[in-house]
C-alpha positions in Angstrom: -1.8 183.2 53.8 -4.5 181.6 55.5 -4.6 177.5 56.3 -6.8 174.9 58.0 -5.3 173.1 60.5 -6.8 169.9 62.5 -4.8 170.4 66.0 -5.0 173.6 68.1 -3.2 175.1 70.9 -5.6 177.7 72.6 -3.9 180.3 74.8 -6.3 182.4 76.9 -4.1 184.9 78.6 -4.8 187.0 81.2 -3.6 190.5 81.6 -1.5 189.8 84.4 0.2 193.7 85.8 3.3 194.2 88.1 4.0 197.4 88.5 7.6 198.4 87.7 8.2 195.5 85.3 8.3 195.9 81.6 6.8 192.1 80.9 4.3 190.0 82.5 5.7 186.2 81.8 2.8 183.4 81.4 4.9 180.7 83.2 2.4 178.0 82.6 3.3 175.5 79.9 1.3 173.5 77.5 2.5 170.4 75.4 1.0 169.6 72.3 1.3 165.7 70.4 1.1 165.7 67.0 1.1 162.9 64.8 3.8 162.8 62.1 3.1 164.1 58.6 -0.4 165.9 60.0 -0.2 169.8 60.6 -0.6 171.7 64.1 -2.2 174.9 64.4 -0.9 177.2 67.5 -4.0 179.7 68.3 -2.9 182.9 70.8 -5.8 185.1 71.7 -5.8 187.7 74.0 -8.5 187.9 76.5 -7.9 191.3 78.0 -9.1 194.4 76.5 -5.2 196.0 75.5 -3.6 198.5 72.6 -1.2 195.5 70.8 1.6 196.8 68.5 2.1 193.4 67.1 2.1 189.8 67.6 5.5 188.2 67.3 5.8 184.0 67.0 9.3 182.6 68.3 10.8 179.3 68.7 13.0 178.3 70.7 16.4 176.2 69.1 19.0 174.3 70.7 22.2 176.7 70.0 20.4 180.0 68.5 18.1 180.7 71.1 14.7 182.0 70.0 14.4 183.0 66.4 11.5 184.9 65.5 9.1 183.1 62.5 6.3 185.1 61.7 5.2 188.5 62.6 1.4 190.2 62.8 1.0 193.9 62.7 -1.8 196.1 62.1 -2.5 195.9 58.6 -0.1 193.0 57.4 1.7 190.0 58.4 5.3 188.8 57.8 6.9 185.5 57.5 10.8 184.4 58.5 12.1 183.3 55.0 13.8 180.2 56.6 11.0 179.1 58.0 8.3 179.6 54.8 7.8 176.4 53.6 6.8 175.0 57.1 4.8 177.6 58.7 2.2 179.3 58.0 -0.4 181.9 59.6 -4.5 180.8 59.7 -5.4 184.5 61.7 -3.2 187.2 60.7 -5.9 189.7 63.2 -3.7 190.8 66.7 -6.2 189.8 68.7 -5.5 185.9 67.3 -2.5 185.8 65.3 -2.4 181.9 64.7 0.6 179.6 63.4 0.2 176.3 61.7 2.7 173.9 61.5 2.3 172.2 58.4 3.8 168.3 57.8 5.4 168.1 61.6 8.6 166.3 61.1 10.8 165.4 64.0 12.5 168.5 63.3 9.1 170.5 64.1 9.4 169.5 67.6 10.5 172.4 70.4 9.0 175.0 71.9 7.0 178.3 70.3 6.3 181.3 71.9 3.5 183.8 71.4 4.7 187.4 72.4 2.1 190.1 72.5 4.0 193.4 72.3 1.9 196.5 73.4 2.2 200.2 73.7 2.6 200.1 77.0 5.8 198.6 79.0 3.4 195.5 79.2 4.0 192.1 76.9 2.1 188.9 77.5 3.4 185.9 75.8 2.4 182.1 76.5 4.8 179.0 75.9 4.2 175.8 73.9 6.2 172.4 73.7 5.0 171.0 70.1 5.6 167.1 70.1 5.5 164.1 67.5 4.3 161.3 67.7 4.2 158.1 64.9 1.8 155.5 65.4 0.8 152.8 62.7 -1.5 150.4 61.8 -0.6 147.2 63.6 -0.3 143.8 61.2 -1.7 140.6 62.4 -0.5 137.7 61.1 -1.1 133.6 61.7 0.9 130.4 61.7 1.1 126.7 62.9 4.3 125.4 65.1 5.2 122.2 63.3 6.8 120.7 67.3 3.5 121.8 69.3 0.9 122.1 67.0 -0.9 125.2 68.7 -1.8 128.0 66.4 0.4 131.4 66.9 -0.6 134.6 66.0 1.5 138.0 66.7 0.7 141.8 66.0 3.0 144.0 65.5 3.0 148.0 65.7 5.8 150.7 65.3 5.3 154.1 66.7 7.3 156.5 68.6 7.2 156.4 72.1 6.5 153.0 72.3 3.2 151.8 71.4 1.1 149.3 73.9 0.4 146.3 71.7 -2.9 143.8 72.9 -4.4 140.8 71.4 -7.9 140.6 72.4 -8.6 137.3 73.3 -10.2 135.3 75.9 -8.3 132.5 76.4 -4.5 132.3 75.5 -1.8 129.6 76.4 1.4 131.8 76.7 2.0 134.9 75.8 5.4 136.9 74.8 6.1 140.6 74.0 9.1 142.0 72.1 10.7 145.2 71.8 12.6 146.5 68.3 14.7 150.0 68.1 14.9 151.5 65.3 17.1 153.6 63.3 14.6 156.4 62.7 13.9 156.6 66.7 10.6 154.1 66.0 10.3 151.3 68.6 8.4 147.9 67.0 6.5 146.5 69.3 5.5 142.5 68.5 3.7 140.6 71.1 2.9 137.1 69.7 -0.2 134.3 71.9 -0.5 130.9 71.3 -4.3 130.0 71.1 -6.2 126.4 71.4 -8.0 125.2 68.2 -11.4 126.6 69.8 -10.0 129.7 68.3 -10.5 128.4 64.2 -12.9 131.2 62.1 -13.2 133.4 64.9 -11.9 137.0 64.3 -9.2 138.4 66.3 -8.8 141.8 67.2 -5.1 143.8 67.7 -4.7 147.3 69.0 -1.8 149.9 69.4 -2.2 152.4 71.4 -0.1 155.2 73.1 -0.8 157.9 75.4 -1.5 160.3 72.0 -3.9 158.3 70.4 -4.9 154.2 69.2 -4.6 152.2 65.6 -6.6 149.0 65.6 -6.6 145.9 62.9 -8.6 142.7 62.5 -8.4 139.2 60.9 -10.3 135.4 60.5 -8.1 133.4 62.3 -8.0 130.6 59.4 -9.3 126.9 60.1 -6.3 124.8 61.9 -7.3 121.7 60.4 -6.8 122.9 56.9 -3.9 124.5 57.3 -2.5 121.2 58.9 -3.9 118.6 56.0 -2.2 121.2 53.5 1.1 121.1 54.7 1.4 117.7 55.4 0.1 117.5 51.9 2.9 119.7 50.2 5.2 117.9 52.1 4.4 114.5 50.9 4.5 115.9 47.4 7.4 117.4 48.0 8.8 114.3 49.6 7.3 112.3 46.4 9.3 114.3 44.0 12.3 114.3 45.6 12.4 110.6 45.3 11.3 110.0 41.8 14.2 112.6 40.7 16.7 109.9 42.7 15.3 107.0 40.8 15.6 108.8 37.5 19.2 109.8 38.7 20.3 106.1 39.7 18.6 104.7 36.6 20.3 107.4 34.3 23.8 106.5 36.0 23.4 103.2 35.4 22.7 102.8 31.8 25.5 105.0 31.5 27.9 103.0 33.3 26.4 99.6 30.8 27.2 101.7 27.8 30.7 102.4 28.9 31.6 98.8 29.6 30.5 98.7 26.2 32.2 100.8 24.4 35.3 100.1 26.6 35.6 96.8 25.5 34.9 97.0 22.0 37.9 99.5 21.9 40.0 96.9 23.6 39.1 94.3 21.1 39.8 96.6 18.1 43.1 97.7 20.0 43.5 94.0 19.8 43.2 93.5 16.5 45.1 96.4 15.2 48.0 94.5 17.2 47.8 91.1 15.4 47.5 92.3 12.0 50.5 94.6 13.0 52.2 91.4 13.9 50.9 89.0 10.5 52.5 91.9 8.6 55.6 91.8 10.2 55.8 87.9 9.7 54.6 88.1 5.9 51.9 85.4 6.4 48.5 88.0 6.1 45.5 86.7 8.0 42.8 86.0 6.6 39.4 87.9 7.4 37.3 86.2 9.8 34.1 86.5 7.8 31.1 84.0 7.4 32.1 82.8 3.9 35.6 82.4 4.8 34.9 79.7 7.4 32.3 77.9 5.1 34.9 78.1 2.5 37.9 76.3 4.9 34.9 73.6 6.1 34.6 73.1 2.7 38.7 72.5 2.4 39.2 70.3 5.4 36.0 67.8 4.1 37.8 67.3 0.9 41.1 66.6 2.3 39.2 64.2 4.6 37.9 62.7 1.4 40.9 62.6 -0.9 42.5 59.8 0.8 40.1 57.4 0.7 39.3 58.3 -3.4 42.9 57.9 -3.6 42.5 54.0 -2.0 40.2 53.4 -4.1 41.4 54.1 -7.4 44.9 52.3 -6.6 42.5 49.3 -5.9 40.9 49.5 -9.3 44.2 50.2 -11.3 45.4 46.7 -9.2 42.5 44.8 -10.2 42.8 46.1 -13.7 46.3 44.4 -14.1 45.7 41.3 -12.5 43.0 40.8 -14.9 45.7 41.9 -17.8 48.1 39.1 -16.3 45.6 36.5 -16.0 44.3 37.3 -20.0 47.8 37.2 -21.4 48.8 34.3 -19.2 45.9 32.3 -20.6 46.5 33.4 -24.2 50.1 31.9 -23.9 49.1 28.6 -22.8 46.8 29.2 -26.1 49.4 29.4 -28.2 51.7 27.2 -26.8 49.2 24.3 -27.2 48.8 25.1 -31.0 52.4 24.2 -31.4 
């Protein structure tokens, strides 16, 4: 299996002899930085002129010392099952058996070592510390203090180590950085200025960077004035609404409390009623209906009886004139008669 890989770790080693020993050891170290979810390529070329058996690749664990995960000989290559689906070979030829590292992880990291066995009591081998790094794009983002009025802006970047965060700038009021651990073993970085108005439209530049590489991001700072006039403006609205709601509130409780007096004291004035006709039918006089016609009708009544009295007066005067005129008619007929005799 042969793969591409985009870092390297070139080791030229010398054939270094001593006589009586069975290994020459290669004590100088290299660390490579590899940046997480990107592949690493480990290159071991020998650059002396030597009979090689075989190439062997080892790394070195915690607790089980060094395991071997891939294998070169002569005419075919071999690959440490457990290790498969994370390694792989790019040169399979002894002269430059290569390992890649494919989609470095955190468990990737440690140390390889390239062991060149020969047919000779000589071995050369060479030592590598493979290390990941996780650096992302930093976010810039802008806002308005409501007690000062400056504009802020902070950018913020998460790597492992932690990342060197700058706001390029020329002029800031304060400045303040801040350091976040995270669960993963990521450190976010957020490092926030405070900048004069002079600053409005003008593009702002942030950068994180570590000692294995640099992210960068950019952004209009927007126009302070705007951004002022609109919130004062959604406040005033909200303000606005918030108040009409209460009138609606006070004049809805209101009517309601109108309605209720209402209501309570027409039940009180039926409750009423019901107890007087309760009592008329307990006396045995019933009551009559308070009704329009009904108080027409007893006008009516009390203007006669008003009237009948003097009718009454009247009449009796009549009848007396009547029979004084009777007495006076047969008086005068008696003298009549009394004369004729």
């Amino acid at each position: 299996m042969v793969l591409s890989g985009s870092h390297l770790l070139i080791f030229l080693l010398p054939a270094v002899f001593i006589q009586g020993l069975n290994i020459v050891i290669k004590s100088q170290q290299t660390d490579v930085a590899v940046k997480a979810g990107e592949e690493a390529c480990l290159q071991c070329p020998l650059s002396y002129s030597t009979d090689v058996l075989q190439v062997m690749w080892q790394k070195i664990l915690p607790e089980e010392g060094e395991v071997t995960v891939a294998t070169c000989h002569p005419h075919r290559y071999k690959l440490n099952p457990d290790f498969s689906t994370k390694i792989g070979l790019k040169e399979t030829t002894l002269r430059n058996c290569s390992i890649v590292v494919q989609n470095v992880t955190e468990q990737d990291e440690g140390c390889y070592l390239c062991l060149f066995i020969t047919s000779s009591d000589v071995a050369y081998y060479g030592k590598a510390c493979l290390h990941m790094y996780e650096l992302h794009k930093p976010t810039l983002n802008t806002s308005r203090s409501n007690s000062t009025g400056q504009l802020e802006v902070s950018c913020s970047a998460t790597g492992r180590p932690a990342p060197n965060v700058t706001i390029h700038v020329q002029k800031t009021i304060w400045t303040h950085t801040n350091a976040v651990k995270n669960s993963n073993g990521t450190v976010t970085v957020i490092r926030t200025a405070a900048l004069s108005p002079l600053h409005m439209n003008k593009t702002l530049e942030c950068s994180a960077t570590s000692s294995f590489g640099s992210e960068r991001n950019r952004m209009t700072v927007p126009d302070f004035e705007d951004t002022y006039t609109e919130d004062d403006s959604t406040l005033a609205l909200c303000i606005g609404l918030f108040l009409f709601c209460g009138c609606v509130v006070a004049v809805a409780v209101l009517v309601w409390l109108l309605v209720r007096k209402q209501l309570e004291a027409r039940a009180d004035a039926d409750v009423e009623d019901n107890i007087n006709k309760n009592k008329e039918v307990m006396q045995g006089t019933p009551r009559t209906p308070r009704t329009p016609l009904n108080q027409c009708v007893k006008e009516e009544n009390e203007t006669l009886r008003k009237r009948t009295p003097m009718i009454k007066k009247n009449n009796r005067t009549a009848k007396t004139k009547q029979n004084n005129e009777a007495r006076l008619l047969l008086k005068n007929s008696r003298k009549e008669l009394d004369f004729d005799q």
